[in-house]
C-alpha positions as CSV (number, residue, x, y, z in Angstrom):
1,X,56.6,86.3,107.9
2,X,57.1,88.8,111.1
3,X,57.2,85.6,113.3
4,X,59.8,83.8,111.2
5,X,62.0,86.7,111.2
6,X,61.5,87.3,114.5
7,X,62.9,84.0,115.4
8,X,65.5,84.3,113.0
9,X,66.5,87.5,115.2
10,X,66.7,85.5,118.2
11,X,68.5,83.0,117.3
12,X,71.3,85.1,116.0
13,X,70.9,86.9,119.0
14,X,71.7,83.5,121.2
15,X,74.1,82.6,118.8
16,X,76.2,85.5,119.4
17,X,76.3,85.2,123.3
18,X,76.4,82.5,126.0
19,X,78.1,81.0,129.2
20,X,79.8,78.8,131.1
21,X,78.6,74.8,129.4
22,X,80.4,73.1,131.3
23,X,83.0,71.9,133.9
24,X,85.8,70.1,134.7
25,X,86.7,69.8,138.4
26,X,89.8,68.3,139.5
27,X,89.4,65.8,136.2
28,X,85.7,64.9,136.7
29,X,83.9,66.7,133.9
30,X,80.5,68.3,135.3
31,X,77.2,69.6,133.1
32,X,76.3,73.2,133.4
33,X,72.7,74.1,133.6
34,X,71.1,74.4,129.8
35,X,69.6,77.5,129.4
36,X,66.0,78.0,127.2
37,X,65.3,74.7,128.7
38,X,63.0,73.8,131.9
39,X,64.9,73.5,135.0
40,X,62.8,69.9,135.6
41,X,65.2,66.9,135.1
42,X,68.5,68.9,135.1
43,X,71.4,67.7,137.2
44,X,73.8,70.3,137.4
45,X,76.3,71.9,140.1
46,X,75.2,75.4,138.3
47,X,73.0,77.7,139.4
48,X,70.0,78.3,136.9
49,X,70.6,80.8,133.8
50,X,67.9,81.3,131.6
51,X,69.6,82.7,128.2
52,X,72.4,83.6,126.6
53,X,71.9,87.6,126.9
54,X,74.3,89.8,128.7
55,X,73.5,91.6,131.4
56,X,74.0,95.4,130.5
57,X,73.3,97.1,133.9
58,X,76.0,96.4,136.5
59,X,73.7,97.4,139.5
60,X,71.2,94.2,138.7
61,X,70.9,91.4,141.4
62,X,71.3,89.3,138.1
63,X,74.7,90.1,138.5
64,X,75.5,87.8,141.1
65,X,74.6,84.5,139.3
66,X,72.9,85.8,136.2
67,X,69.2,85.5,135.9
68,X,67.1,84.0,137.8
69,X,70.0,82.7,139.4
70,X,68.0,79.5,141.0
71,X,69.8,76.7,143.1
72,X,71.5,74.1,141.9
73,X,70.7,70.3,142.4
74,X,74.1,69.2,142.9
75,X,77.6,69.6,144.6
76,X,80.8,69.2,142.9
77,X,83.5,68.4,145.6
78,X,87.5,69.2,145.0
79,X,90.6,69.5,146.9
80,X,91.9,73.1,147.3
81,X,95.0,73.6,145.2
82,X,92.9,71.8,142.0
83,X,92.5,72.8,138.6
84,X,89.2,74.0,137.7
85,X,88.3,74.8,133.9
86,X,84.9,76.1,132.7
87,X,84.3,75.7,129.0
88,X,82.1,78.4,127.2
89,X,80.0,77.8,124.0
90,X,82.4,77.3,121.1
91,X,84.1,79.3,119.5
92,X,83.2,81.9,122.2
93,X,82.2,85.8,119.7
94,X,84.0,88.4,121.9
95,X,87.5,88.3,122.5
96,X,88.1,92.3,124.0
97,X,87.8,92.4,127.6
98,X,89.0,90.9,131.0
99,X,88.6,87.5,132.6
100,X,87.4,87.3,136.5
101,X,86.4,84.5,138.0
102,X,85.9,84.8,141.9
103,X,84.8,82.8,145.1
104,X,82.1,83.5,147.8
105,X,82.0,81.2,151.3
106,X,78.4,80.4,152.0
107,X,79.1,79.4,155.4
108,X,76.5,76.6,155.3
109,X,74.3,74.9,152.7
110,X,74.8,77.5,149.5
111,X,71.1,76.2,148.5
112,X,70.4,79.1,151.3
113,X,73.1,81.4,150.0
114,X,72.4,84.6,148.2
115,X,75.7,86.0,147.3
116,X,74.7,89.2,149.0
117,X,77.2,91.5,150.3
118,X,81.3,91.7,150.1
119,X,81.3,88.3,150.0
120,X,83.3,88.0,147.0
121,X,87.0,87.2,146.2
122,X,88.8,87.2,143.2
123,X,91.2,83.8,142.8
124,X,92.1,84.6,139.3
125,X,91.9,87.2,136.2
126,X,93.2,88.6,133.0
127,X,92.6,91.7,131.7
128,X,94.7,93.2,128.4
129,X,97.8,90.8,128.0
130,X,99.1,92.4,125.2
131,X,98.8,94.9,122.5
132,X,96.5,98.0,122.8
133,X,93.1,98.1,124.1
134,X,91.2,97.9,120.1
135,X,93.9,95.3,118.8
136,X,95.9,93.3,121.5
137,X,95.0,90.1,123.3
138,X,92.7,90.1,126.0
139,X,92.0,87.3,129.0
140,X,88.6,86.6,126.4
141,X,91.1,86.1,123.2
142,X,93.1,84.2,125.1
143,X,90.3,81.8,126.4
144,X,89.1,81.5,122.9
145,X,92.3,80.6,121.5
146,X,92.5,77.9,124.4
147,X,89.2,76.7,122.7
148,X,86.8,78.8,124.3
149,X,88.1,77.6,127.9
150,X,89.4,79.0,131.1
151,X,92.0,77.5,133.5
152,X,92.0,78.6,137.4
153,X,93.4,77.1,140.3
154,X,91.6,77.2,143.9
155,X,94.2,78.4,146.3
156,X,95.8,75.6,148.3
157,X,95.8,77.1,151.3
158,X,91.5,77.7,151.3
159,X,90.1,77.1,154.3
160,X,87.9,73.7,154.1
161,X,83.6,74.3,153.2
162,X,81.2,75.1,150.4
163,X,81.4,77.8,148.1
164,X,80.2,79.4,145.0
165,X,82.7,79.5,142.3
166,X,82.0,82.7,140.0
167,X,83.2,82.2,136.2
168,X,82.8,86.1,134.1
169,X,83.9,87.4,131.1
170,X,83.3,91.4,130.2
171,X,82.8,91.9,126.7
172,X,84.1,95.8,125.9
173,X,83.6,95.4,122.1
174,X,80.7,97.9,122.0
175,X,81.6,101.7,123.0
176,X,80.6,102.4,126.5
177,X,78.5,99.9,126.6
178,X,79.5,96.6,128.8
179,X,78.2,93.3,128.5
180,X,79.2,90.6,131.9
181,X,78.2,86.7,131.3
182,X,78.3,85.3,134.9
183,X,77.8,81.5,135.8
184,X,78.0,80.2,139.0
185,X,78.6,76.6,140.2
186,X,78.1,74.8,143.7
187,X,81.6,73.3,145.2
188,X,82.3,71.8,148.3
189,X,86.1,72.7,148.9
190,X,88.2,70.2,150.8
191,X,91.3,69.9,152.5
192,X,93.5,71.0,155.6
193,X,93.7,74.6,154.4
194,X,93.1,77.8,157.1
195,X,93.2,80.1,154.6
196,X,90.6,83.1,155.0
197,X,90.3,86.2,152.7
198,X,90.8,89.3,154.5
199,X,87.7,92.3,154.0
200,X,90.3,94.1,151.3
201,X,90.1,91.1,149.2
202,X,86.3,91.0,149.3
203,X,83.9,92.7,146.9
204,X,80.5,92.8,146.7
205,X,78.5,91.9,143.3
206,X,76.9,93.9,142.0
207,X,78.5,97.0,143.7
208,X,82.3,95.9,142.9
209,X,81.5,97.3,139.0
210,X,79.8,100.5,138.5
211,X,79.1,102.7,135.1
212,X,81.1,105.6,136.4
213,X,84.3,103.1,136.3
214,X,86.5,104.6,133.4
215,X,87.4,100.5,132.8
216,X,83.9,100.0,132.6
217,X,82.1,102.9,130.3
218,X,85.3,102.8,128.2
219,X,85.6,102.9,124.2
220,X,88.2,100.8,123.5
221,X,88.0,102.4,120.0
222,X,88.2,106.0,120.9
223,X,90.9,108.4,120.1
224,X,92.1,108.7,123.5
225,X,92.5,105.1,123.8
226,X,94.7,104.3,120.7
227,X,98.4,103.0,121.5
228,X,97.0,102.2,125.2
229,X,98.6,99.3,126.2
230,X,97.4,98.9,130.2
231,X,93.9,98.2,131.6
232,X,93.3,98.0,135.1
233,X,90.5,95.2,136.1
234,X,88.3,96.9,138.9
235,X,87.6,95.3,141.7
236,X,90.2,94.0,144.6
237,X,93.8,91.9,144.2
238,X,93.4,88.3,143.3
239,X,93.5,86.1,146.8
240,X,96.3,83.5,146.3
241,X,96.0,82.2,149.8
């Protein structure tokens, strides 16, 4: 009996979380990796994830790609200035809290890339659209109500190479306590772009998020916080190019 409850529990433990599935790149559609499952035999421009949890403590290296974070078999390439949309498990559970997905050069073969360091730059995000922080519509409502998917755009002007692309949603449904579900997928980026992110668009992860942030140990709930209508996302401006 203990065992059959206990998978019970975990199943409606996966059930209630998740990730990035998978992708579609300039109009080719590309598998993410599938989690609970062997990394043997899958083909996927995403690096490895092993379940659907959160992670909970912002200083964890499995904040960079989630955990273990292992190298992907295969490169997606796309033009700069192309639409990139992830699609989440549908219909995604948590709709209060920000959007983020961000960029990282590996300046080489990303299968030797660690992510390590300010690195990192934002190309697009949505935090509290509308409403107050409890009720209104977040940048995680409104990828639900766009079916549990997320348009971005690569900046035109990105300087030709391979990168990391960095999809995130941060739940803030549970009082002062955060829950980030990074994916990460391979890219090769071409094009006749120069452009470069400057150091004050860079941000390293983890370290751009920490548990003293007010956005971050925040009770969306609290008494303080009714009839707030702003959030601020932490972390530097979005790099347009």
């Amino acid at each position: 009996m203990k065992y059959i409850l206990g998978l019970a529990a975990s199943a409606a433990t996966a059930l209630a979380h998740g990730g990035v599935l998978t992708y579609n790149l300039g109009g080719k559609v590309y598998n993410g990796f599938v989690p609970y499952n062997s990394p043997t035999g899958q083909n996927t421009i995403q690096r490895e994830w092993d379940s659907y949890n959160p992670i909970q403590d912002p200083t964890s290296s499995s904040m960079t790609c989630n955990a273990n974070g292992a190298v992907a078999n295969e490169v997606a390439t796309v033009a700069a200035g192309s639409k990139i949309i992830a699609y989440w498990n549908a219909p995604w559970p948590h709709t209060i809290g920000p959007m983020v997905v961000w960029m990282a050069n590996c300046n080489g073969d990303c299968a030797d890339f660690t992510g390590e360091g300010n690195v990192w730059f934002k190309i697009d995000q949505a935090g509290l659209i509308s409403g107050t922080l409890a009720t209104g519509l977040w940048g995680s409502g409104e990828m639900v109500n766009q079916n549990s998917s997320w348009t971005s755009t690569i900046p035109a002007n990105l300087k030709a190479g391979n990168y990391l692309i960095r999809h995130e949603t941060i739940a803030l449904h549970t009082s002062n306590a955060p829950q980030w579900y990074p994916e990460c997928a391979t890219l090769t980026i071409t094009g006749s772009g120069t452009g470069v992110p400057a150091s004050s668009y860079l941000a390293a992860i983890p370290g751009v998020y920490k548990m003293s942030d007010p956005e971050i140990d925040i009770d969306v709930y609290s008494n303080a916080n009714q009839g707030v209508t702003t959030y601020t996302i932490p972390g530097p401006a979005v790099y347009t190019g």
